[in-house]
N, C-alpha and C positions, 0 to 999 in steps of 0.2 A: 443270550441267556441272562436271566437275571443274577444281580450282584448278592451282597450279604444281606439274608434278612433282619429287621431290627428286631432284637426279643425282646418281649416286655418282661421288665426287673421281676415280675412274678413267676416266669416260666424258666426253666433251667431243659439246657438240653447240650447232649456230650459232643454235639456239631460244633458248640460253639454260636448256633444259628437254626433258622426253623427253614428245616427243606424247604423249596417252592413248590405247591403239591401239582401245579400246570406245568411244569418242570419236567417233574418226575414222571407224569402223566406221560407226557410228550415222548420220550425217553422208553418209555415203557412199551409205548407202542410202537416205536423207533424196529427197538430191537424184534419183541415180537413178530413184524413184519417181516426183519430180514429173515428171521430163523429158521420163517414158516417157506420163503420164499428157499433158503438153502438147500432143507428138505427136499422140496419139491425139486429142486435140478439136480440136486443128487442119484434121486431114483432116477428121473427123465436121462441122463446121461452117465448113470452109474458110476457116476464118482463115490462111492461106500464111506471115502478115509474124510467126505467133507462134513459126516456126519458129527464122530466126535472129536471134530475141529469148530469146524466156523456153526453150526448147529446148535454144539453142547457148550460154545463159547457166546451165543446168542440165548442159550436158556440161563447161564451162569449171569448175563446183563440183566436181564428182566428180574430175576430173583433177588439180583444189588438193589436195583430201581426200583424194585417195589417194598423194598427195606427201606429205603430213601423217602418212600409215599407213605406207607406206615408211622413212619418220625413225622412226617409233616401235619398227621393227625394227632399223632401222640410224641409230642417234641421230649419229654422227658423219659423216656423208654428206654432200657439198656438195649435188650435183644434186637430190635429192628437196624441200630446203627450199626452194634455187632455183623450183623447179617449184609449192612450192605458191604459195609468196607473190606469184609474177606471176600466175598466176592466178585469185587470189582476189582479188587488186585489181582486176583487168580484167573477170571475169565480170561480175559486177555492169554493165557499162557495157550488157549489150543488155539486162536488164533494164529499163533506164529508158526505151532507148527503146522499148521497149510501153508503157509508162504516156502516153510523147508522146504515141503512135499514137494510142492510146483516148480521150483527152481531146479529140483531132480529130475521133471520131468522135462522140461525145458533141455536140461542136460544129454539127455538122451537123445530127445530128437534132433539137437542141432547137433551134437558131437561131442562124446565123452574125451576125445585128446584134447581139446582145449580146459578141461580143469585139471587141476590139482586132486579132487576127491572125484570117485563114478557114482552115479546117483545115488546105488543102495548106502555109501559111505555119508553120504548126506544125510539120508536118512537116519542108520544108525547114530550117528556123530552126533547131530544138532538135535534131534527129538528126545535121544538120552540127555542131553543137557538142557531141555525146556521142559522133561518129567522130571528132574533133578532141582532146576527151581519152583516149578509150581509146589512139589514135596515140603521144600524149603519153605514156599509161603504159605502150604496149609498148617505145618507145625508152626511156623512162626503166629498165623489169625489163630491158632487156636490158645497157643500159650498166652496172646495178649485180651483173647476173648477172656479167658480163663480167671486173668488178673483182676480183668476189669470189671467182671460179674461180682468180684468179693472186692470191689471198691480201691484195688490197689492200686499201683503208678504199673501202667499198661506198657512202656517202653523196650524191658528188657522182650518182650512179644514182638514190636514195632519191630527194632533191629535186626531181630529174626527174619521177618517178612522180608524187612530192605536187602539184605541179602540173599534171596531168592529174586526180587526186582534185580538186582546188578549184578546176577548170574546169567538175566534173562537177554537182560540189556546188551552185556557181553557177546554172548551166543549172539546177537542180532548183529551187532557190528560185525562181529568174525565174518557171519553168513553174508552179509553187505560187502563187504571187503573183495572176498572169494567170487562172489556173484558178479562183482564190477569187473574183478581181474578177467575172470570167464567173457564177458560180452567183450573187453578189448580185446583180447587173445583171437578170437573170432574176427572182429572186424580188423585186427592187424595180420591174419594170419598165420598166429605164433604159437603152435600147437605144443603141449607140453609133454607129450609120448608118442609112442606111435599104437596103434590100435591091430588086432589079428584080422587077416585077411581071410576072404571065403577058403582059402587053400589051404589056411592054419598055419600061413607065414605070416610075418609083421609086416606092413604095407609102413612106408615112408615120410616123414610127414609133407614132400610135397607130392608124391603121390595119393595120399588121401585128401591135401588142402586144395588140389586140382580140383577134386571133382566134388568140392564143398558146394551146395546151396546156399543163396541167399535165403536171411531168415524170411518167412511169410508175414502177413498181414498178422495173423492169428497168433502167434509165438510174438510179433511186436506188440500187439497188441495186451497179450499176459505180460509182456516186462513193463510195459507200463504200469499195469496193477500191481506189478509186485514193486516198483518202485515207490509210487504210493501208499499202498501197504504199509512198507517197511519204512518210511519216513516217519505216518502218522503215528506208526509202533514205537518210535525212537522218539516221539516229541512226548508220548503221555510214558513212557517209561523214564523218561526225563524228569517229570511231571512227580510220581509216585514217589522216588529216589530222591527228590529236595523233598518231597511234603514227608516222607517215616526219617530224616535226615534233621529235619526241623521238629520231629518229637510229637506224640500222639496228640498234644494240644498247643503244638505251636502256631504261629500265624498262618501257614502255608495250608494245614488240614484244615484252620477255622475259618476258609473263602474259602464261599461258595462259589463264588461266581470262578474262580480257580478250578473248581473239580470239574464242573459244567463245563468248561471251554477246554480245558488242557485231559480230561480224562473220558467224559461222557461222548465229545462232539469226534477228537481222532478215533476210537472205538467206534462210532455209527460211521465214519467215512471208511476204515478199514471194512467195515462187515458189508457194506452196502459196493466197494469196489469190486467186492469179489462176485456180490449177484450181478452186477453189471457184465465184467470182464473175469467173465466163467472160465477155468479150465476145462471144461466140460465138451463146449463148443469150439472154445480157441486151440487146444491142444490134443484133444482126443479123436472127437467127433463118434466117428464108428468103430473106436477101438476100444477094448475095455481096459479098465486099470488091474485086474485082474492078474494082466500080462505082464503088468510093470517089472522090470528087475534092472540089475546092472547092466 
């Protein structure tokens, strides 16, 4: 991706710098593709919840990036930079919760005795706290839009934001943590309850760990993506947390070649992992989500 552009002493622009509009381009079409392609496996294999996840998290990048393309035409503009930066912090938030989602489901089909939380606890638990920071970071873009619109020092807004990022952030380690615990548990065969039997007794945990499955192809294949996933989520969350940390025109928000690689490129690797390595195909197949529950 390209580095910082040089702006000439005549132009002012609140980047810091003049987007690269082949950049933003790129980017633009990036996400578009994946969004359309989300959709599309959505319906095909009814997955509903990947709509206002990975979909509504692919229409929130394009509308960043095209605030981004916008600036690159008209570099002195408040409203376009406005537009991309809340954005682009916020998209990301339904992303993660599809990684929740899948690890729940994941949960179910290999074995709810080996976690600490049963799916639906996932669900509830981790999705209330990625609505709870996204919340955080639309009050936050909005009070520092707000500032910035009447010319004021935008920070006390930043902070806000930064603290919905290290809510998010949080929540993603937790779920990392719990997830890793879960897949050893399994492969060490160290179940942490025991689960009710067809008969409406509690079956054992080496009578249940007896007649455990090896995970399939399809279920290896989604923890792949979700560890993926959740890396590239943890390096541009990383990313977001130094740059509103280093202040709304510190060094870290005025590189570009920064945003581009640490925020734009993990974002198009998370959205495009998931049209690759579908739950759709790998975890459902002919079942619907409909059914899902604890």
């Amino acid at each position: 991706m390209s580095s910082n552009s040089t702006l000439p002493e005549t132009v002012q622009s609140p980047y810091g710098y003049v987007p690269t509009e082949a950049v933003c381009i790129v980017f633009i079409a990036l996400f578009a593709i994946s969004g359309v392609l989300h959709l599309g496996e959505a319906i095909k294999w009814r997955t509903w919840w990947m709509i206002p996840t990975m979909v509504l998290a692919n229409v929130g990048e394009v509308i960043g990036w095209s605030g981004r393309l916008w600036s690159s035409r008209n570099p002195p503009l408040l409203d376009p930079f406005l537009m991309q930066i809340s954005s682009t912090i916020i998209s990301p938030s339904f992303m993660s919760a599809a990684n929740f989602t899948i690890l729940g489901l994941i949960i179910k089909k290999v074995g709810s005795q080996y976690s600490w939380l049963t799916p639906r606890w996932y669900l509830i638990i981790f999705v209330t706290f990625d609505v709870v920071s996204l919340v955080v970071q639309a009050i936050g873009g909005a009070k520092a839009s707000g500032l910035a619109s009447r010319h004021e020092d935008a920070d006390p807004g930043a902070k806000i934001m930064l603290y919905g990022i290290i809510a998010q952030m949080i929540a993603i380690v937790i779920y990392s943590l719990l997830g890793a615990e879960f897949i050893t548990r399994f492969i060490l065969n160290k179940p942490v309850r025991a689960i009710p039997a067809k008969d409406g007794s509690f079956e054992s945990f080496d009578e249940k760990a007896n007649g455990r499955s090896a995970l399939d192809k399809g279920t290896k294949l989604m923890l792949i993506g979700l560890v993926i996933n959740t890396l590239f989520m943890l390096v541009r969350s990383s990313y977001r947390t130094a740059e509103l940390l280093d202040g709304w025109s510190g060094s870290i928000i005025t590189n570009q070649a920064l945003f581009n690689w640490l925020d734009g490129m993990p974002i198009t690797v998370c959205t495009y992992t998931f049209n690759v390595l579908h739950p759709g195909y790998l975890l459902l197949k002919a079942s619907k989500l409909d059914n899902y529950s604890a």
